[in-house]
C-alpha positions as YAML, in Angstrom:
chain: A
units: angstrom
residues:
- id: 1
  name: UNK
  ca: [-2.96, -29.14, -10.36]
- id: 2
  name: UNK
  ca: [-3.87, -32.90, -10.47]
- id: 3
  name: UNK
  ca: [-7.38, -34.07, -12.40]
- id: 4
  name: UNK
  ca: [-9.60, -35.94, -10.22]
- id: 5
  name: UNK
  ca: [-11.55, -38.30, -11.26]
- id: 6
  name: UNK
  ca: [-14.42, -40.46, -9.14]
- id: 7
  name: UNK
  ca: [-16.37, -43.26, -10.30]
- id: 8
  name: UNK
  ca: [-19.86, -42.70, -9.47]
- id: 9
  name: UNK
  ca: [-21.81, -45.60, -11.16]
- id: 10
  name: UNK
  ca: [-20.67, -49.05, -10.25]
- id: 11
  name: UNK
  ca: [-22.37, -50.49, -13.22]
- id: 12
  name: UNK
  ca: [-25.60, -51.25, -15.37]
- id: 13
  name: UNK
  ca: [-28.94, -51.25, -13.04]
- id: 14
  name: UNK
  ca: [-27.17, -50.82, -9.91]
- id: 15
  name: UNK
  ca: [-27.86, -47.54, -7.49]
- id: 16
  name: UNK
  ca: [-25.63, -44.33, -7.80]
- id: 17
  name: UNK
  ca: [-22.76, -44.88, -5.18]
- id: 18
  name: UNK
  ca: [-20.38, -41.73, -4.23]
- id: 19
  name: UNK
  ca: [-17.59, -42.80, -1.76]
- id: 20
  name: UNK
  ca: [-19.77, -45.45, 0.24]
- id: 21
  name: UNK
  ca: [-23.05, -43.17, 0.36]
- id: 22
  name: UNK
  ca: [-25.85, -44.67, -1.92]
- id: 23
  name: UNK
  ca: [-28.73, -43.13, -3.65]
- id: 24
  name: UNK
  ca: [-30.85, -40.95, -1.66]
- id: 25
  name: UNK
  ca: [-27.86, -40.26, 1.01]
- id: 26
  name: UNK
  ca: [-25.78, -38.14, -1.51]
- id: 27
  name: UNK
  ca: [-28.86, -35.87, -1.22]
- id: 28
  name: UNK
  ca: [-28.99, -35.74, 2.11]
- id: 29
  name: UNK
  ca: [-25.06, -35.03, 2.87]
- id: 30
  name: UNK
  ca: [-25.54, -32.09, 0.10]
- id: 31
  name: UNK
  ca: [-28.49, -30.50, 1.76]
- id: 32
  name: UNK
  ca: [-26.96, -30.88, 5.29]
- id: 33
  name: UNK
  ca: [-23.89, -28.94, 3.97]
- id: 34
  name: UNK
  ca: [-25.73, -26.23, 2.17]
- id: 35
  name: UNK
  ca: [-27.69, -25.69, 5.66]
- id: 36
  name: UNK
  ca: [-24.54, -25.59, 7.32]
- id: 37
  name: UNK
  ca: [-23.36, -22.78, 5.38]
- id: 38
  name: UNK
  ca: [-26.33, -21.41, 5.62]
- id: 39
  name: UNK
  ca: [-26.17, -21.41, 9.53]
- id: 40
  name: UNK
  ca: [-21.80, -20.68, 9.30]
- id: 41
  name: UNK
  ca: [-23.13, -17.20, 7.86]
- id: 42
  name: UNK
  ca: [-26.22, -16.58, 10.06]
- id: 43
  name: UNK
  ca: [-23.69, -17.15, 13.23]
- id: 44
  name: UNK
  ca: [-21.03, -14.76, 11.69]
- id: 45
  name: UNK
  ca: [-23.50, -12.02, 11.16]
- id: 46
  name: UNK
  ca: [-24.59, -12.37, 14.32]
- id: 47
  name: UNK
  ca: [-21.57, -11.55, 15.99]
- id: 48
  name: UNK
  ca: [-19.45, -14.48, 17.37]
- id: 49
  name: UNK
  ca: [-16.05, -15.14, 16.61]
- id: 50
  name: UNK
  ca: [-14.92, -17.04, 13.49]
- id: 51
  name: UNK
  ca: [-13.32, -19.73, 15.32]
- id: 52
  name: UNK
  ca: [-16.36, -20.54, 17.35]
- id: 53
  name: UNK
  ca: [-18.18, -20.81, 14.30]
- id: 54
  name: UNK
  ca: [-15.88, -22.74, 12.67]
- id: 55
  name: UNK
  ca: [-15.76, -24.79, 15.90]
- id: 56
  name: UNK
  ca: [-19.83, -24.89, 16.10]
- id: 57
  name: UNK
  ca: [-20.35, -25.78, 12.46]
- id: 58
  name: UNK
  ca: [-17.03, -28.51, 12.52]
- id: 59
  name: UNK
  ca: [-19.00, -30.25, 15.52]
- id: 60
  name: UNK
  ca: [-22.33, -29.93, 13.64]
- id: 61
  name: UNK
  ca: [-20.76, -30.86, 10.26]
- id: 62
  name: UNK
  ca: [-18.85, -34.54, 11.72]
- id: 63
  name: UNK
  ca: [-22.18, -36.12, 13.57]
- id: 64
  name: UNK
  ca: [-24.15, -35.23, 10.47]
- id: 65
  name: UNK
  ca: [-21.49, -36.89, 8.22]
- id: 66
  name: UNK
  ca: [-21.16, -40.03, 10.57]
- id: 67
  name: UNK
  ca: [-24.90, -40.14, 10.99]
- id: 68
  name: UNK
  ca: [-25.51, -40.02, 7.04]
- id: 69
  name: UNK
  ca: [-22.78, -42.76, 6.72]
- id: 70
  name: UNK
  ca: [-24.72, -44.95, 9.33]
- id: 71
  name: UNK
  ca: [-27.97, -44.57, 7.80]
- id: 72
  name: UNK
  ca: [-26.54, -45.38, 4.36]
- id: 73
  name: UNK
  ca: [-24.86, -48.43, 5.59]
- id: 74
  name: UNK
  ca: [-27.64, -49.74, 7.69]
- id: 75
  name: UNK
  ca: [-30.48, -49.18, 5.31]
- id: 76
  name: UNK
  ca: [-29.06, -48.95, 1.98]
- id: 77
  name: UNK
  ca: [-30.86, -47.81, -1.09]
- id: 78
  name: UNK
  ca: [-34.56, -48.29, 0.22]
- id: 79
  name: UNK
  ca: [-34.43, -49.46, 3.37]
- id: 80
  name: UNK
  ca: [-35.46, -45.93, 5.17]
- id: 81
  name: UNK
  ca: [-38.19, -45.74, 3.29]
- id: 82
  name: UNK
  ca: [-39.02, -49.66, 3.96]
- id: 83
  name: UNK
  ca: [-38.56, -49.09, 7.76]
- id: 84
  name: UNK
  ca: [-40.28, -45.39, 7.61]
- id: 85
  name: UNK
  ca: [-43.34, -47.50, 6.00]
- id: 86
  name: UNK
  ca: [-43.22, -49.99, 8.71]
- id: 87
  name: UNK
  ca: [-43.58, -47.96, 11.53]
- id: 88
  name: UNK
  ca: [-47.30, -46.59, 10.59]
- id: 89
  name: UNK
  ca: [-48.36, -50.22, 9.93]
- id: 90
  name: UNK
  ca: [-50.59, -50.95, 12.95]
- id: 91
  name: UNK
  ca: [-49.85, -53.42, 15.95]
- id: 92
  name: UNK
  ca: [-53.55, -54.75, 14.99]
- id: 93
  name: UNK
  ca: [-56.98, -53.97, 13.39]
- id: 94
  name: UNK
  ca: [-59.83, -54.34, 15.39]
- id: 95
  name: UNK
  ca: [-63.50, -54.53, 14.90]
- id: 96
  name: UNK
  ca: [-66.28, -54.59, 17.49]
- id: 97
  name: UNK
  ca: [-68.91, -55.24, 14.38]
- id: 98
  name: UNK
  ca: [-69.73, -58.23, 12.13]
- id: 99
  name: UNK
  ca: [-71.19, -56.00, 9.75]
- id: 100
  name: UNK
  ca: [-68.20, -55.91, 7.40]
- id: 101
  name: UNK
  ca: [-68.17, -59.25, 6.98]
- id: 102
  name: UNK
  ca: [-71.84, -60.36, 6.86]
- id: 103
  name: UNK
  ca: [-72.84, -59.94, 2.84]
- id: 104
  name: UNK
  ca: [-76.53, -60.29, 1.35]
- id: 105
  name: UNK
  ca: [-76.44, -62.39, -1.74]
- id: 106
  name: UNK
  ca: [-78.46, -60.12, -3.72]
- id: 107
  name: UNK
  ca: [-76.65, -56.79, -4.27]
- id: 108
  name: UNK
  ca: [-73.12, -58.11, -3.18]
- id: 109
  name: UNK
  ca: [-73.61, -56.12, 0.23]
...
């Protein structure tokens, strides 16, 4: 049996990077695996063959990789959360009142 070994940091200050997945996206790919599993054994209790599972979860299992992949490539390290954040930033901020910007010298209001 041959050791394997896999470099995980690419250096000082720089984000964890496993096999082209970086930060946050190792996370992800773990969690979607574990609920795979998860679903693998809730499909075999239930009943249906083992090689439609297998099938089912194989299907299930590639798009999630590819998608993680995509999203680690397009967005990198914070990028998700950068475009996440930019999506609740409003078109515009309107005001039908003056009152916000009219201030009495005396009490700063």
């Amino acid at each position: 049996m041959a050791n394997s070994v896999y470099q995980v940091n690419k250096g000082i200050n720089q984000s964890i990077e496993f096999k082209g997945l970086k930060a946050q996206y190792i996370w992800y790919l773990g969690g979607g695996i574990v609920i795979l599993m998860i679903l693998f054994a809730v499909l075999y209790f239930i009943g249906l063959p083992s090689y439609l599972c297998v099938g089912i979860i194989a299907g299930i299992g590639t798009l999630m990789v590819i998608k993680i992949y995509r999203m680690s490539h397009k967005y990198g390290e914070y990028g998700l959360m950068k475009a996440l954040a930019k999506k609740q930033l409003p078109n515009a901020i309107r005001s039908n009142s003056r009152k916000i910007f009219l201030m009495d010298d005396k009490n700063g209001k």
